[in-house]
C-alpha atoms as one frame of an Amber mdcrd trajectory, in Angstrom:
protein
  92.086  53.601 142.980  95.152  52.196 141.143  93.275  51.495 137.834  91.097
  52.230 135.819  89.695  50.434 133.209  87.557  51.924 129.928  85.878  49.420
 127.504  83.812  50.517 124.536  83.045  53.293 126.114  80.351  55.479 123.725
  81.141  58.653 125.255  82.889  61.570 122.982  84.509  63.310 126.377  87.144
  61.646 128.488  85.616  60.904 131.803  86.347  63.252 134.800  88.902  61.392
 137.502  88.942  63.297 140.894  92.513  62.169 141.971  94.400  61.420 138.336
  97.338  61.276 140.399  96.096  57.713 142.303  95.775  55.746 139.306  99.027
  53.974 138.301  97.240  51.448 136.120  94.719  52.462 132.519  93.179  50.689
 129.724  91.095  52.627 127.405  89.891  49.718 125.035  87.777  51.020 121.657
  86.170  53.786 123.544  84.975  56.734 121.422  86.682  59.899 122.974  87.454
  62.596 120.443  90.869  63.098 122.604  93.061  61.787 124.874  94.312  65.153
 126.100  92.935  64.664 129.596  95.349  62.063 130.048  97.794  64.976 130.974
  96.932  64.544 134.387  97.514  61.131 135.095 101.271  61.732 136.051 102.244
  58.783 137.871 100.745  56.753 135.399 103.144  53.820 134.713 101.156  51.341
 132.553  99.128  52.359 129.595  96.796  50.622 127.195  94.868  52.023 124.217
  93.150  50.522 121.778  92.313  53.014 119.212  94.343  56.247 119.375  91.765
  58.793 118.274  94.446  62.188 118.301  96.673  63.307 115.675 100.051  63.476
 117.636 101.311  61.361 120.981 101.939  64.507 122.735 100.260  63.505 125.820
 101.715  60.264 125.595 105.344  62.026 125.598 103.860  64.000 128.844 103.440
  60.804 131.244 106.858  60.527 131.965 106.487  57.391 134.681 105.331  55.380
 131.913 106.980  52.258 132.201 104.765  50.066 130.101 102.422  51.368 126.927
 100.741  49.220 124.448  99.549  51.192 121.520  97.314  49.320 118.831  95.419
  50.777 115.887  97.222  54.433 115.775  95.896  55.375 112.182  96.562  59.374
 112.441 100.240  59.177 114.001 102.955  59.353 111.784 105.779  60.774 114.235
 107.053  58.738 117.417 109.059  61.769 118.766 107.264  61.968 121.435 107.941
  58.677 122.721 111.235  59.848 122.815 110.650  61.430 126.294 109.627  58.227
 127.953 113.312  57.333 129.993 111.490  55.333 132.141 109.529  52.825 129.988
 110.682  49.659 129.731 108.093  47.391 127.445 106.675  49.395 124.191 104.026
  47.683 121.824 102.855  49.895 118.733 100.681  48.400 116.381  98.215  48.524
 113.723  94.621  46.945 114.095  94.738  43.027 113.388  92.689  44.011 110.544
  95.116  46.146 108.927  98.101  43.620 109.826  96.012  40.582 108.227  95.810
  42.662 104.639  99.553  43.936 104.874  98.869  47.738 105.703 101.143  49.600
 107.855 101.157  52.489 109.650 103.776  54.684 108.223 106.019  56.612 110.784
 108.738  58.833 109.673 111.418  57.663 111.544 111.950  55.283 114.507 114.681
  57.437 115.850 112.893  58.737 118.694 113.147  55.051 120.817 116.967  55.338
 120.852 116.746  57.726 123.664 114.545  55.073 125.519 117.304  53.776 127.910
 115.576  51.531 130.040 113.477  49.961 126.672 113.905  46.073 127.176 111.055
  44.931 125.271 109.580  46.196 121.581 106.898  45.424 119.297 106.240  47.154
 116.022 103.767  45.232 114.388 102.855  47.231 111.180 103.850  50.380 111.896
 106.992  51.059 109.848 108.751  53.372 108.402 109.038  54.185 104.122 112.178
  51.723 103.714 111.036  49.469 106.945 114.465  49.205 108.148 115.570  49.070
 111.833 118.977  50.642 111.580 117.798  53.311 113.185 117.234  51.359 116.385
 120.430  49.415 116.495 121.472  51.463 119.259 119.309  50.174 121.343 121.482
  48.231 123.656 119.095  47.651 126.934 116.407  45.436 124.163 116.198  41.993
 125.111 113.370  41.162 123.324 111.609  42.933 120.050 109.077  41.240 117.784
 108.018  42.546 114.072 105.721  42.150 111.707 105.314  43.812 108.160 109.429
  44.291 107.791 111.490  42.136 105.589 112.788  38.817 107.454 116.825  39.561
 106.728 116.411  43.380 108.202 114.328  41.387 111.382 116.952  38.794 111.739
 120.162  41.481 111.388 118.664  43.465 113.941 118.192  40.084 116.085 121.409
  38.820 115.620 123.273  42.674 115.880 121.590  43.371 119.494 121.564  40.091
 120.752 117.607  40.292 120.919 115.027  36.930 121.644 112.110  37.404 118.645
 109.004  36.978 121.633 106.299  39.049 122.399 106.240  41.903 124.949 105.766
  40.971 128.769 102.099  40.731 129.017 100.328  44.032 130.971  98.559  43.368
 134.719  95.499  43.314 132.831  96.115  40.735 130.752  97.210  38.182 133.529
């Protein structure tokens, strides 16, 4: 068992996996878990896809450090990324708020995108909506590894600075295994 996938799943609890440590590969698409804390245990987890984040903080996301891929979209409690911070080994982030939210100009507010800096193997980024107060990306300028990173919801001359300063392609993330 190398993935798993969860769909709408109307369950409040997390389902019980008997050998976390086999599964390499998870989606959990619009499911209704109350947390993801069971996730914990999935330690050689390298690709990760949620579709509503139901907890208050990405601990457990910070935990699963052979994350090489995580797509994040509609995050509507999480306003620190410090976490993420502890992912050295992922390579393609995507954090972003529903297509709902993006469509009527809301954002997820973040404090601070500091925390991907110390992402040295990050090569592809997508923040679509989730900013922080003054949407600016000087924070991740030090990013040198990017090759791609898309935006949306941050002024176009702070986009194309960043673009131009790192060298970066504007194109969307690398798609996951199960989206091919």
């Amino acid at each position: 068992m190398s993935r798993l996938d969860f769909v709408r799943d109307s369950s409040k609890r997390f389902p019980i996996v008997d050998t976390p440590d086999s599964v390499l590969r998870m989606r959990i698409w619009h499911c209704k878990y109350r947390t993801l804390s069971p996730l914990s245990a999935f330690q050689k987890l390298e690709e990760l896809i949620i579709a509503s984040f139901p907890d208050e903080t990405l601990e457990v996301i910070g935990e699963l450090r052979s994350l090489r891929y995580l797509r994040l979209l509609h995050l509507p409690k999480i306003t620190d990324l410090s976490p993420l911070g502890r992912l050295q080994n992922l390579e393609v982030l995507s954090l972003a708020t529903s297509p709902a939210w993006d469509a009527a100009g809301r954002i997820q507010r973040v404090g601070s995108l500091a925390p991907l800096r110390s992402m040295q193997n990050l090569r592809h980024l997508e923040l679509f909506g989730v900013c922080t107060e003054d949407r600016s990306l000087a924070e991740i300028e030090e990013c040198h590894a990017l090759r791609t990173a898309s935006f949306s919801q941050y002024p176009k001359e702070k986009v194309k600075r960043f673009s131009e300063k790192l060298g970066v392609t504007n194109q969307y993330a690398p798609a996951s295994s199960f989206e091919a």
